[in-house]
SERO-209674 format. One record per residue (C-alpha): residue number from 1; x, y, z. Coordinates in pm, 1 decimal. Layout:
// SERO-209674
<r><pos>NUM</pos><x>X</x><y>Y</y><z>Z</z></r>
...
***
This chain:
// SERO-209674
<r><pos>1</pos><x>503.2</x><y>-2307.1</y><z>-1185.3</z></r>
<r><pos>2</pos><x>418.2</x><y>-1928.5</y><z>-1070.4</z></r>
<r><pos>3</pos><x>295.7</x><y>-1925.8</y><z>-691.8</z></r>
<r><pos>4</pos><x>20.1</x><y>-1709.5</y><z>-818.5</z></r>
<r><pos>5</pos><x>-164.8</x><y>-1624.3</y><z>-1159.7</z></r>
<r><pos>6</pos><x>-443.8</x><y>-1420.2</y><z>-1218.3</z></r>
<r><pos>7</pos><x>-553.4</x><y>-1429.7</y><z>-1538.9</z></r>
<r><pos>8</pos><x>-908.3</x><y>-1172.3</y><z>-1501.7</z></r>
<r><pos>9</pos><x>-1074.9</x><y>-993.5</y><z>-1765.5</z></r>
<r><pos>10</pos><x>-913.3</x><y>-664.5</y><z>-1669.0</z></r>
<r><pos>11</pos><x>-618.5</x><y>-785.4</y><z>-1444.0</z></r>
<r><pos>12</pos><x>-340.7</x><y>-1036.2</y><z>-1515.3</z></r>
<r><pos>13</pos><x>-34.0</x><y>-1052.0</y><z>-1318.4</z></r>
<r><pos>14</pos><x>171.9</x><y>-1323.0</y><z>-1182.7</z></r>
<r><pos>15</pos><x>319.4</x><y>-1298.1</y><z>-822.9</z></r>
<r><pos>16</pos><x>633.4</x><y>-1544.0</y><z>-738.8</z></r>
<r><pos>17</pos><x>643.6</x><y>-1664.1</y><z>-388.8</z></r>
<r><pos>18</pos><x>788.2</x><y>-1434.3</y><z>-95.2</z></r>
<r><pos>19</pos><x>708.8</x><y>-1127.5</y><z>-363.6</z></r>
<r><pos>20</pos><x>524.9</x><y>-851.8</y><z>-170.7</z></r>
<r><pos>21</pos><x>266.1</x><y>-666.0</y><z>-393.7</z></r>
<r><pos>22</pos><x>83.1</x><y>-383.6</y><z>-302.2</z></r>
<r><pos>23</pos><x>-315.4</x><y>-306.4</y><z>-522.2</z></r>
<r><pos>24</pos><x>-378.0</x><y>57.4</y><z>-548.8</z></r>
<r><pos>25</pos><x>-653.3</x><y>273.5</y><z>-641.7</z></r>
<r><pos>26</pos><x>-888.6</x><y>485.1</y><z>-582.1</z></r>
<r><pos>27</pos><x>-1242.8</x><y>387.4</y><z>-415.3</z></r>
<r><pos>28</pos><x>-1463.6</x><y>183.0</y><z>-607.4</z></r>
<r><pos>29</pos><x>-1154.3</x><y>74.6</y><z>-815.9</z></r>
<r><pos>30</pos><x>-1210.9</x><y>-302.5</y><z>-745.3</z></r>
<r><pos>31</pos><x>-964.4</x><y>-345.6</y><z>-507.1</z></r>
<r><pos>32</pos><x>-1138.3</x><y>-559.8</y><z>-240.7</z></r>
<r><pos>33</pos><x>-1328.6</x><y>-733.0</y><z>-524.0</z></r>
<r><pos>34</pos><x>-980.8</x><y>-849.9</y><z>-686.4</z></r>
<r><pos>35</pos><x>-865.3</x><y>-963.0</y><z>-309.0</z></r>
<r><pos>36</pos><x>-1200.5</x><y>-1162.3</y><z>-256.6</z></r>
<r><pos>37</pos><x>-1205.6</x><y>-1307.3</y><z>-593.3</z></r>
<r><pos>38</pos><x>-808.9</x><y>-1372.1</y><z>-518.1</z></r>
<r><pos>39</pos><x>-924.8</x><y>-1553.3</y><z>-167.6</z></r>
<r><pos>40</pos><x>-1208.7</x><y>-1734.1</y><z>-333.2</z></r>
<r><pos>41</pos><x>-1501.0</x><y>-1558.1</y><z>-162.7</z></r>
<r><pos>42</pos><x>-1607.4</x><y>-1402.4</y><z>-475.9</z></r>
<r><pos>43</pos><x>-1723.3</x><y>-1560.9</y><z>-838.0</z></r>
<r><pos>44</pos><x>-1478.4</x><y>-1399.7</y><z>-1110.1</z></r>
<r><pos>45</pos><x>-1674.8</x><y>-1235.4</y><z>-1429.3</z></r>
<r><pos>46</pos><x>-1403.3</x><y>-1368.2</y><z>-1668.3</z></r>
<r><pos>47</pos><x>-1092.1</x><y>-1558.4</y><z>-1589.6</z></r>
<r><pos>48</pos><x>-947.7</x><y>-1740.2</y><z>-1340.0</z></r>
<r><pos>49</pos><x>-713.0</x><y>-1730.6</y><z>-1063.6</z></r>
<r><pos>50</pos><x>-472.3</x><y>-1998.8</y><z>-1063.7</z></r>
<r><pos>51</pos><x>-279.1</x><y>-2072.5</y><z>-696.4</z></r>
<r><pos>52</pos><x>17.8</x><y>-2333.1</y><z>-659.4</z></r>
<r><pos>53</pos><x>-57.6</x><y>-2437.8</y><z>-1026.6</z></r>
<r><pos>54</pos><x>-455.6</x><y>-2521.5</y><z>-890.2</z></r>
<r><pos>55</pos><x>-779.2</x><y>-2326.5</y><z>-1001.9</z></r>
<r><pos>56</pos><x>-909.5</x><y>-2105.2</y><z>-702.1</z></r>
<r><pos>57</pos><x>-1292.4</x><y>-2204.7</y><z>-693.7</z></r>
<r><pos>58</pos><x>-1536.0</x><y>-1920.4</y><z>-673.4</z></r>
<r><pos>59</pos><x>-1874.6</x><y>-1955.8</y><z>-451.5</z></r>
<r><pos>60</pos><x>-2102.9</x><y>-1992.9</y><z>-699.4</z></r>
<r><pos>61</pos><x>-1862.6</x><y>-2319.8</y><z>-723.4</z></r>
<r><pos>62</pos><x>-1823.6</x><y>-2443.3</y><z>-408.2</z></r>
<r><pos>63</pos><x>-2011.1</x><y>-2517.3</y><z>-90.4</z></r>
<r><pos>64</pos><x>-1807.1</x><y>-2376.8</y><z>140.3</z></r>
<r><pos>65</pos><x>-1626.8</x><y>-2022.5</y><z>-35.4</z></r>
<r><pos>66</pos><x>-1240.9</x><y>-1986.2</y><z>5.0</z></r>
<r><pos>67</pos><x>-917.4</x><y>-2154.2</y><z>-27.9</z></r>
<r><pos>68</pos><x>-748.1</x><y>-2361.6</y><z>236.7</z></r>
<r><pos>69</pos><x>-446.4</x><y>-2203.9</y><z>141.8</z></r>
<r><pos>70</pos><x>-540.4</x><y>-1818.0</y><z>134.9</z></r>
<r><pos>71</pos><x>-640.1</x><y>-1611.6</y><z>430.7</z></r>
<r><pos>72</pos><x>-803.8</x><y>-1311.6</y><z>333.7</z></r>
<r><pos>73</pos><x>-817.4</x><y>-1030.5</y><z>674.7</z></r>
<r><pos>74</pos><x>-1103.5</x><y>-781.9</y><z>567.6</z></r>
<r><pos>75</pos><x>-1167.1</x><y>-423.7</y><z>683.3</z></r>
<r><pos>76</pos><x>-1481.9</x><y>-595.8</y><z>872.2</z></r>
<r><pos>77</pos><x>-1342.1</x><y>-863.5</y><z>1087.7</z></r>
<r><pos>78</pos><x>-1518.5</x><y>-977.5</y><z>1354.6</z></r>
<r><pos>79</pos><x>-1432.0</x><y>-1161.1</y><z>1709.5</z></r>
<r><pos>80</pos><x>-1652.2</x><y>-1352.6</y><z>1967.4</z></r>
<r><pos>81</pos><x>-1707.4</x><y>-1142.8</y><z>2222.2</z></r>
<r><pos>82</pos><x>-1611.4</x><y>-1185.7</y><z>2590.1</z></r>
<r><pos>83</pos><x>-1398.1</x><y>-1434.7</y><z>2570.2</z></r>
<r><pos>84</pos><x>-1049.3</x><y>-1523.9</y><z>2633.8</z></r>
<r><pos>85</pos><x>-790.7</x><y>-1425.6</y><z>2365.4</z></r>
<r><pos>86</pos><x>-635.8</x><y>-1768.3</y><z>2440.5</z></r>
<r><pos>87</pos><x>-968.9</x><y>-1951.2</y><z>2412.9</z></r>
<r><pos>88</pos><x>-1032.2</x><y>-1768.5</y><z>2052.4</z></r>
<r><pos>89</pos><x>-666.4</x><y>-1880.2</y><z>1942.9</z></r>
<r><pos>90</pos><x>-713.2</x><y>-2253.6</y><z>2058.0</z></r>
<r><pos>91</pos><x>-1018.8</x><y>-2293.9</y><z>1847.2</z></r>
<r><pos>92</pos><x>-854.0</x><y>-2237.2</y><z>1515.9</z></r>
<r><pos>93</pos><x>-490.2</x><y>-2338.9</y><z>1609.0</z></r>
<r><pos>94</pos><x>-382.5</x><y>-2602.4</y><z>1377.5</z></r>
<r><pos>95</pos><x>-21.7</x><y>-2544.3</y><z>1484.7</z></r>
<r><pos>96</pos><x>246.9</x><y>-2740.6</y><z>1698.2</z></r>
<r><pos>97</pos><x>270.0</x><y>-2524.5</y><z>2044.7</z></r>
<r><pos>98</pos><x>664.4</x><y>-2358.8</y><z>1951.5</z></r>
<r><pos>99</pos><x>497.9</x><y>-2275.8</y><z>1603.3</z></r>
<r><pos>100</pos><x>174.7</x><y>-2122.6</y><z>1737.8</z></r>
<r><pos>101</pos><x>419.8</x><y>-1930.7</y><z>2021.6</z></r>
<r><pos>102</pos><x>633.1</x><y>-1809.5</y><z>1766.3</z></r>
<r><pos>103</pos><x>382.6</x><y>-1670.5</y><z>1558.9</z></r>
<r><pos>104</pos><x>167.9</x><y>-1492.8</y><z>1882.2</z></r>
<r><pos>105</pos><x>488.4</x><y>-1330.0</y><z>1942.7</z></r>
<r><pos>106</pos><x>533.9</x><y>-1194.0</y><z>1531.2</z></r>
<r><pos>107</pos><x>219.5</x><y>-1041.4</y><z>1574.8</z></r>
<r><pos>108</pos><x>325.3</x><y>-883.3</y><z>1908.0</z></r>
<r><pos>109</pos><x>10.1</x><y>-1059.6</y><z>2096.1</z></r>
<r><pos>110</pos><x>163.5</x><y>-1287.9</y><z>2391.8</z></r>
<r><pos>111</pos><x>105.6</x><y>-1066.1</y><z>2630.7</z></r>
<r><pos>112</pos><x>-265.6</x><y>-1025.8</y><z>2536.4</z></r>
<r><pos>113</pos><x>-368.0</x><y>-1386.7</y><z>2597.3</z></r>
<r><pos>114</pos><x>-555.8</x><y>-1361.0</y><z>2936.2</z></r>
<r><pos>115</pos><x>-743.1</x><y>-1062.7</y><z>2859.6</z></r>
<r><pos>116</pos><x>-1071.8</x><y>-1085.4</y><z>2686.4</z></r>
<r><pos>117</pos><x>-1179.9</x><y>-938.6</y><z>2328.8</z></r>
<r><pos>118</pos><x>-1422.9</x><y>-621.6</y><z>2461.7</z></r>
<r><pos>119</pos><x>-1059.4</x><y>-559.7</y><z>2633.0</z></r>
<r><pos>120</pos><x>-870.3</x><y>-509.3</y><z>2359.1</z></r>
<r><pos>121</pos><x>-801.8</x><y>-186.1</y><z>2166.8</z></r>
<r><pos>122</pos><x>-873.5</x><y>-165.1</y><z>1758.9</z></r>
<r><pos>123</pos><x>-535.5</x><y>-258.6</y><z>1703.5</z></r>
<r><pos>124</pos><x>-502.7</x><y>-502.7</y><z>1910.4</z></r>
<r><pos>125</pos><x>-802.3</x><y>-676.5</y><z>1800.1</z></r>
<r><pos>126</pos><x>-686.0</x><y>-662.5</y><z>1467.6</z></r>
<r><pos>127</pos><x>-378.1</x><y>-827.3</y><z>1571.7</z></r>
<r><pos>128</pos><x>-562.3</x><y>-1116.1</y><z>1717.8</z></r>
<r><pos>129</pos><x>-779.2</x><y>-1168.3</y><z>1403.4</z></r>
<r><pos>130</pos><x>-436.4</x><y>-1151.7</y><z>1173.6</z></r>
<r><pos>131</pos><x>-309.5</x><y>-1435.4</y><z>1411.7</z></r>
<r><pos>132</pos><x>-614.8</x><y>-1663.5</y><z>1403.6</z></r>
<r><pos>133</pos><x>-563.4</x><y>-1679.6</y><z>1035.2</z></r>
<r><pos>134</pos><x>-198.0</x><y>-1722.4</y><z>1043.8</z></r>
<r><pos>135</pos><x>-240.9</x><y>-2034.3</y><z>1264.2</z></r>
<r><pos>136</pos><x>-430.3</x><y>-2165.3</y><z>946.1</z></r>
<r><pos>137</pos><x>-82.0</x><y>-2182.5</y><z>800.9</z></r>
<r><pos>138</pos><x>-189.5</x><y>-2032.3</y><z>497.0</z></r>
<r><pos>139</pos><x>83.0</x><y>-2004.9</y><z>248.9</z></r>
<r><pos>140</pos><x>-67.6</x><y>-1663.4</y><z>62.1</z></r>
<r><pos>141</pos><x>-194.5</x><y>-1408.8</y><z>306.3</z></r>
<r><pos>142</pos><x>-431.6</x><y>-1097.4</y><z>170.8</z></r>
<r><pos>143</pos><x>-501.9</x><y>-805.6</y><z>368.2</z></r>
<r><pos>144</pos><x>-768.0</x><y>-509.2</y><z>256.0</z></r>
<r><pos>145</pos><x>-623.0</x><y>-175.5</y><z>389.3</z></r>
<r><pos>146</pos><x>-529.9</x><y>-348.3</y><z>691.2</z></r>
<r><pos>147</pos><x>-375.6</x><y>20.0</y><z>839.8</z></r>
<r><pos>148</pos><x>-741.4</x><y>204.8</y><z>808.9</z></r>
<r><pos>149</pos><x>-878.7</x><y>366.6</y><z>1130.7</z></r>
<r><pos>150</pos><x>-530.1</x><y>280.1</y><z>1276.6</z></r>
<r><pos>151</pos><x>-392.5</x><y>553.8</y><z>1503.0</z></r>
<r><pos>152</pos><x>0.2</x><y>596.5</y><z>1438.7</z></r>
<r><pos>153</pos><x>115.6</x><y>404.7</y><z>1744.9</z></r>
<r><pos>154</pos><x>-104.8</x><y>70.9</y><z>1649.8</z></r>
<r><pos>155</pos><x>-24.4</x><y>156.8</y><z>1283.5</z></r>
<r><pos>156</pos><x>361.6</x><y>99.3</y><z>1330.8</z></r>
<r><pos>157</pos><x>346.8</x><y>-194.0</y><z>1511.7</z></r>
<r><pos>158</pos><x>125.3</x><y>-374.9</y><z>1245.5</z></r>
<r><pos>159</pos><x>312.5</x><y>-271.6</y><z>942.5</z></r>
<r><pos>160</pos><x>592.9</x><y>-382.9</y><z>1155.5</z></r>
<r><pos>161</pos><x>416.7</x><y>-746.3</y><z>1209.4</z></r>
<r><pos>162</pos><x>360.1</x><y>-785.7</y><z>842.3</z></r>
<r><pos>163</pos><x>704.9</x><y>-701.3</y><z>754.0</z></r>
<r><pos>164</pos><x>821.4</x><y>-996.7</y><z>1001.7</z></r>
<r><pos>165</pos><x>517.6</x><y>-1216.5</y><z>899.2</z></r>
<r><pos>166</pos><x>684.2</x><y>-1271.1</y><z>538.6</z></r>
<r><pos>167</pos><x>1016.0</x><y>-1304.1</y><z>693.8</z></r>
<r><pos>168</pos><x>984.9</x><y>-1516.6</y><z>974.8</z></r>
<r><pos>169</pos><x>737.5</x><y>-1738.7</y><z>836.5</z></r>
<r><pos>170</pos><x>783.7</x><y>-1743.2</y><z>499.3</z></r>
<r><pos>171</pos><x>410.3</x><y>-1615.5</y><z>389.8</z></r>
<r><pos>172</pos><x>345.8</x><y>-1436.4</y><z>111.2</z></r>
<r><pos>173</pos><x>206.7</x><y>-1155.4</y><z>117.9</z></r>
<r><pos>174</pos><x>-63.7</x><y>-915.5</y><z>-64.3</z></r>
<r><pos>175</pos><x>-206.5</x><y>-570.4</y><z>53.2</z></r>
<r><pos>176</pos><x>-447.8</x><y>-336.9</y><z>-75.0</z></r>
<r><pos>177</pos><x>-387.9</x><y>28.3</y><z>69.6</z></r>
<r><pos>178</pos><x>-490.1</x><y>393.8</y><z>-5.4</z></r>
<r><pos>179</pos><x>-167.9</x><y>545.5</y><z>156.6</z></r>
<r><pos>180</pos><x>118.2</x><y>605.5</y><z>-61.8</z></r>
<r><pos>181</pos><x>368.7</x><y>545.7</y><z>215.3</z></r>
<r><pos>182</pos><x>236.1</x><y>273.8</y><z>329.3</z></r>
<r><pos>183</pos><x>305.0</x><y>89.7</y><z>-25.2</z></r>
<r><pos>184</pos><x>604.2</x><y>247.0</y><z>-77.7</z></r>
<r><pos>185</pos><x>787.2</x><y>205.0</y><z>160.3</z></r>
<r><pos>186</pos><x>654.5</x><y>-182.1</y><z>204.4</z></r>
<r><pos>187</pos><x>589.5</x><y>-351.0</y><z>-166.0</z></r>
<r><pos>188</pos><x>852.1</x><y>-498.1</y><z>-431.3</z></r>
<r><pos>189</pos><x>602.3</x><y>-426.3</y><z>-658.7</z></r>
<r><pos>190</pos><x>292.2</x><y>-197.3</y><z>-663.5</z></r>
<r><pos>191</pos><x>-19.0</x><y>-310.3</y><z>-911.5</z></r>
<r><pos>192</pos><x>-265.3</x><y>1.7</y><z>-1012.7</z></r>
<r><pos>193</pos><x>-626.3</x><y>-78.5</y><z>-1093.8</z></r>
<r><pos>194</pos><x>-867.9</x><y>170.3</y><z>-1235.6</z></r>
<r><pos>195</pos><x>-1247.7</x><y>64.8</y><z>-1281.6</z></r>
<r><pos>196</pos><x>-1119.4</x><y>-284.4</y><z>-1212.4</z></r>
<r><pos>197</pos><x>-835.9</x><y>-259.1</y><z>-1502.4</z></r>
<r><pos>198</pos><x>-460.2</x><y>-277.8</y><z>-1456.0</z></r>
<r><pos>199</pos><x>-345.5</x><y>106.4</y><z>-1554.4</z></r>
<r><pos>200</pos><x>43.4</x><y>-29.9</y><z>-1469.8</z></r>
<r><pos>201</pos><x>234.9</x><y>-243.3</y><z>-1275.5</z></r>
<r><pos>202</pos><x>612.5</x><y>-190.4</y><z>-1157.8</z></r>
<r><pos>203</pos><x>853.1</x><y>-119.0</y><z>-857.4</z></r>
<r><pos>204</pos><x>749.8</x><y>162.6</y><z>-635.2</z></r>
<r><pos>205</pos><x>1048.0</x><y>355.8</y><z>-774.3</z></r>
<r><pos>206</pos><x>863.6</x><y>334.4</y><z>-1088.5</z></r>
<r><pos>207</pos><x>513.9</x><y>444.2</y><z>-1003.3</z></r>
<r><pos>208</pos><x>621.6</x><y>714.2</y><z>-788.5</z></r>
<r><pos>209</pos><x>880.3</x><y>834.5</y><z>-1070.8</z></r>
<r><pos>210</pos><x>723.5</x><y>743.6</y><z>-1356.9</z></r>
<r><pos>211</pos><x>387.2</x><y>712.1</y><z>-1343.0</z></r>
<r><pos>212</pos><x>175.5</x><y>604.4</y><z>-1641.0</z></r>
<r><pos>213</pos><x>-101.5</x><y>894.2</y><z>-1645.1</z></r>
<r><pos>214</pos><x>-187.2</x><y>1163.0</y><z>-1420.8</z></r>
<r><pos>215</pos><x>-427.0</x><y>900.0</y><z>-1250.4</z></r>
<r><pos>216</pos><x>-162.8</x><y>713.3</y><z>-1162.4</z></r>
<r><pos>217</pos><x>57.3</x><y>989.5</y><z>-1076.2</z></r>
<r><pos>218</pos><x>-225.8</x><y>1129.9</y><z>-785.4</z></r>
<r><pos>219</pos><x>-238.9</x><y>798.3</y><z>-583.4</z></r>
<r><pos>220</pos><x>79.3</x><y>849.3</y><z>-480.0</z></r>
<r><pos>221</pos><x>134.6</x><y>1235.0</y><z>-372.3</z></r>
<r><pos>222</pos><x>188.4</x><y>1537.3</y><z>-523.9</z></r>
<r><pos>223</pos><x>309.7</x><y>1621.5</y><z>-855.4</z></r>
<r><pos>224</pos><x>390.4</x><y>1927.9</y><z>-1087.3</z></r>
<r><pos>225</pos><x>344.0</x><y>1938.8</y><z>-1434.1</z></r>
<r><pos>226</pos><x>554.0</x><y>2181.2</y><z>-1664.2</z></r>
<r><pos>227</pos><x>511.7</x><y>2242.8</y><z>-2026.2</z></r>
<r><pos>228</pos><x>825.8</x><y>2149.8</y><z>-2200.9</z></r>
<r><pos>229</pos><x>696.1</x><y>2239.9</y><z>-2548.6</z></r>
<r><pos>230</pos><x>619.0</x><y>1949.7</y><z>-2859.8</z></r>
<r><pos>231</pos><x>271.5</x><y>1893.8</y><z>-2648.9</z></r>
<r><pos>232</pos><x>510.6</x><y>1731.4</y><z>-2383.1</z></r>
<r><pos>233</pos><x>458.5</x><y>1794.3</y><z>-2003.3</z></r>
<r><pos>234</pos><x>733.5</x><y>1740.5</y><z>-1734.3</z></r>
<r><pos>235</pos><x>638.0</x><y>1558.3</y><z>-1467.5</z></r>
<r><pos>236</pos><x>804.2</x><y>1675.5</y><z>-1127.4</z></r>
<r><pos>237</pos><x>746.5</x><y>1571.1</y><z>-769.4</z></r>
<r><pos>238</pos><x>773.6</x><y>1823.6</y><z>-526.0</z></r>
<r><pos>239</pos><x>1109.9</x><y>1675.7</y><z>-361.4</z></r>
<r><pos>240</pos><x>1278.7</x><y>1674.5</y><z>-738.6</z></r>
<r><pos>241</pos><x>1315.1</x><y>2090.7</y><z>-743.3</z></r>
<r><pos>242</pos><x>1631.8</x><y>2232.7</y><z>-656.2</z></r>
<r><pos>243</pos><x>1503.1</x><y>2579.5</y><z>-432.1</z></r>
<r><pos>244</pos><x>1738.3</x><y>2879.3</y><z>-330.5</z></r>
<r><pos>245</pos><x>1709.0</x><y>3224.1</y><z>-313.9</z></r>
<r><pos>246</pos><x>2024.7</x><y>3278.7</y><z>-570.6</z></r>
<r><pos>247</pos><x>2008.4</x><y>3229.9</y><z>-889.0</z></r>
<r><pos>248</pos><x>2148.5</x><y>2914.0</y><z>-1068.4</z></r>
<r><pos>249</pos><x>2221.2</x><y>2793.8</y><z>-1418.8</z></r>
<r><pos>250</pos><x>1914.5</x><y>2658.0</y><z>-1641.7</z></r>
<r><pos>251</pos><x>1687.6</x><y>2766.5</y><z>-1338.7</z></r>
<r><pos>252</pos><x>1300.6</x><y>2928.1</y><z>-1344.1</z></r>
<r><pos>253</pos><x>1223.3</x><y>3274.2</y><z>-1168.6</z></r>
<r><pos>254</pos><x>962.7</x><y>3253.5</y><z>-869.6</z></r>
<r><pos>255</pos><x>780.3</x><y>3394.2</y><z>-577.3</z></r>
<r><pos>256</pos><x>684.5</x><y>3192.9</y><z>-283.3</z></r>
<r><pos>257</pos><x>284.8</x><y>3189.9</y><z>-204.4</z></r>
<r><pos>258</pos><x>298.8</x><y>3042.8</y><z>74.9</z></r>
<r><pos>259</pos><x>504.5</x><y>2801.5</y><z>294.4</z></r>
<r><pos>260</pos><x>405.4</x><y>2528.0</y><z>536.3</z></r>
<r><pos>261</pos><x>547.1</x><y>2271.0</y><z>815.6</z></r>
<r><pos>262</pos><x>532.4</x><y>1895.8</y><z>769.7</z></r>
<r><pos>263</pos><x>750.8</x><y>1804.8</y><z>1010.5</z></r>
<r><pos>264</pos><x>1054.1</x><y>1657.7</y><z>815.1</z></r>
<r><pos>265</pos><x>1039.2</x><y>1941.2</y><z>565.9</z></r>
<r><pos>266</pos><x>912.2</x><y>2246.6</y><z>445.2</z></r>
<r><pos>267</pos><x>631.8</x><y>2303.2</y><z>163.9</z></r>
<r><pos>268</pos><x>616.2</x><y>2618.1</y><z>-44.5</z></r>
<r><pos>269</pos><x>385.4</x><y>2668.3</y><z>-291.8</z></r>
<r><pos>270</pos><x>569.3</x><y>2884.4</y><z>-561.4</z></r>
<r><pos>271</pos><x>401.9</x><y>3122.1</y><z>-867.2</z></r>
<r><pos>272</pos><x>644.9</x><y>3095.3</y><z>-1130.0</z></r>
<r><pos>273</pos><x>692.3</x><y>3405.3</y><z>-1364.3</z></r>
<r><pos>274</pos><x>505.4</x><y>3177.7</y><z>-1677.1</z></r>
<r><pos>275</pos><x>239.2</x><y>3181.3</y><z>-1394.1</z></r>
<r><pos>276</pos><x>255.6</x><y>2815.9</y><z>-1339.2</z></r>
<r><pos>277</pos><x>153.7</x><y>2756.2</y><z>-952.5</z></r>
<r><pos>278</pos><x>425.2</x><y>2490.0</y><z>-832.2</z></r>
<r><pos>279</pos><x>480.3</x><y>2279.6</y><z>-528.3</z></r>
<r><pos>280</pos><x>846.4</x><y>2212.8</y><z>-428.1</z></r>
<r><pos>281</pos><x>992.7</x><y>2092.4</y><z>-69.0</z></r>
<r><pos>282</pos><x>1290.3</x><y>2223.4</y><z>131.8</z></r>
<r><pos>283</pos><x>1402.4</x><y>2157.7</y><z>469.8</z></r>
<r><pos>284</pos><x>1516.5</x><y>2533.7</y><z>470.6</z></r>
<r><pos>285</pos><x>1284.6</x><y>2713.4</y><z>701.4</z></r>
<r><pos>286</pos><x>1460.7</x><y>3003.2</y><z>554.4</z></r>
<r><pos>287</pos><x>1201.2</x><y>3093.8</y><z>329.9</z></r>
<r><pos>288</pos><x>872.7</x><y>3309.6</y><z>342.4</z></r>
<r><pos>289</pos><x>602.7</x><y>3422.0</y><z>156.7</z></r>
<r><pos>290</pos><x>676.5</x><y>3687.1</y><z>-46.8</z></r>
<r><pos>291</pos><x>1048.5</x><y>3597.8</y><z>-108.1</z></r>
<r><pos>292</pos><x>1211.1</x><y>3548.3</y><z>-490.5</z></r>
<r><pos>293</pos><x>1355.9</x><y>3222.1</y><z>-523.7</z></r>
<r><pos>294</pos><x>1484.1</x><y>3007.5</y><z>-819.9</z></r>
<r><pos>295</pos><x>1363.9</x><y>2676.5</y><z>-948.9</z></r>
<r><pos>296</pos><x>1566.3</x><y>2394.1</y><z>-1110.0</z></r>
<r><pos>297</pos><x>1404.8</x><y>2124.4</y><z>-1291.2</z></r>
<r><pos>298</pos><x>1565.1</x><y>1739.1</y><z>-1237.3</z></r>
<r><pos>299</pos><x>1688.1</x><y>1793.1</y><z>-1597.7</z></r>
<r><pos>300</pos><x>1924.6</x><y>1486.3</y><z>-1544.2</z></r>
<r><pos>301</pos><x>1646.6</x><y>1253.1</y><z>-1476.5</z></r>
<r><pos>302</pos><x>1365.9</x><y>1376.5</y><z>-1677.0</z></r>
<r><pos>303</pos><x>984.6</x><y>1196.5</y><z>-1722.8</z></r>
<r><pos>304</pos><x>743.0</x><y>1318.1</y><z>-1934.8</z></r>
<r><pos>305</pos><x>327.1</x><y>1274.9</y><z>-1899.4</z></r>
***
């Protein structure tokens, strides 16, 4: 029996239990609206989602929307105001006191329990609404680009928590996000919906290699593409050139347009003599515009769009 099935009109994927999967897309995509109808909150057009073998009931369905077993964090959560974090925790703990302790501490929040919500910062509010779901002990947990309007310090320590939330307590978990490195670096498998259609599903070695389409291909960074003749296109990311300023076997003539910092490496923009503009890293700060330098192709692990 699969942990999760959704079998919708446009989307139909399975997701075994303790499997992270990331949604991508861009806006309007149907992202949120696959999470909700995921979480129960909203009516599905066609299809069904199936959880723990059990059909997930839509509103127009039941009284009450949602699934005992589902917690669903939106972009719009909401807190009472002025009151103890403690007090908003006891309300909706359903947990034994070592359980609910051990889960304050995952999502880094013990030390927050005498001050009162208008106290908190944006992260840590969103902390303390991620905890009073997880003392639910919901078994699937969904979360709608939970890292938006996050400022890098707050954003670490919450990708952090989710990392440790599947983990340490064994909840599985689903995220929708618009930052490639976020699902990278995060998912076992990364889901791509366009106009609330799968476009493809695979590991994020796979959609960042080998993307299906050029849609695909922009959601998750920058890309070259290179006519290889026979109406075929080589698809190169910027990291996959080989750059020097000496020439090399099998390797393309350039000049360098311009070059920027990004902190762990270098970006040049390169006019190749075909007049192709290309976009290569290096972590040489050697180079400058102006200079001649040679391109090579990953000709040993080749993907054409």
């Amino acid at each position: 029996m699969d942990f999760l099935q959704v079998l919708l009109g446009g989307v139909r994927f399975s997701l075994p239990k303790g499997r992270k999967l990331v949604v991508a897309g861009e806006t309007g995509s149907g992202k949120t609206t696959l999470l909700k109808t995921i979480a129960g909150l909203a009516q599905p057009g066609k299809g069904k989602v199936l959880f723990e073998g059990q059909q997930v009931l839509g509103p127009a369905e039941k009284l009450i929307p949602g699934h005992q077993g589902i917690a669903y964090l939106s972009q719009q959560f909401e807190l009472p105001q002025h009151l103890r974090i403690e007090q908003v925790l006891e309300y909706a703990n359903e947990l034994p006191e070592a359980e609910a302790t051990a889960l304050f501490r995952v999502c880094r929040i013990d030390h927050l329990m005498k001050r009162k919500t208008h106290q908190l910062s944006g992260g840590e509010r969103q902390r303390i609404a991620l905890a009073k779901l997880l003392i639910g002990a919901p078994r699937l947990l969904l979360l709608d680009e939970p890292y938006s309007n996050l400022d890098m310090i707050h954003k670490e320590i919450l990708k952090s928590v989710v990392r440790e939330i599947g983990q340490k307590l064994s909840i599985t978990c689903m995220l929708v996000s618009h930052d490639p490195l976020d699902a990278l670096s995060w998912a076992d498998e990364i889901l791509v919906i366009k106009e609330g259609r799968s476009v493809q599903q695979g590991t994020p070695q796979q959609i960042y290699r080998q993307p299906a389409n050029e849609y695909v291909a922009g959601l998750f960074g920058k890309y070259n593409l290179l006519e290889a003749g026979n109406g075929k296109r080589l698809f190169v990311r910027p990291e996959q050139f080989k750059i020097g300023k000496k020439a090399f076997p099998a390797a393309m003539k350039g000049k360098v347009l311009n070059i920027s910092f990004w902190g762990g490496f270098y970006e040049a923009e390169v006019l190749s003599e075909s007049g192709a503009r290309l976009i290569t890293q290096t972590v040489d700060n050697g180079l400058a515009a102006g200079d001649a330098v040679f391109l090579l192709p990953p000709w040993d692990d080749v993907w054409y769009l």
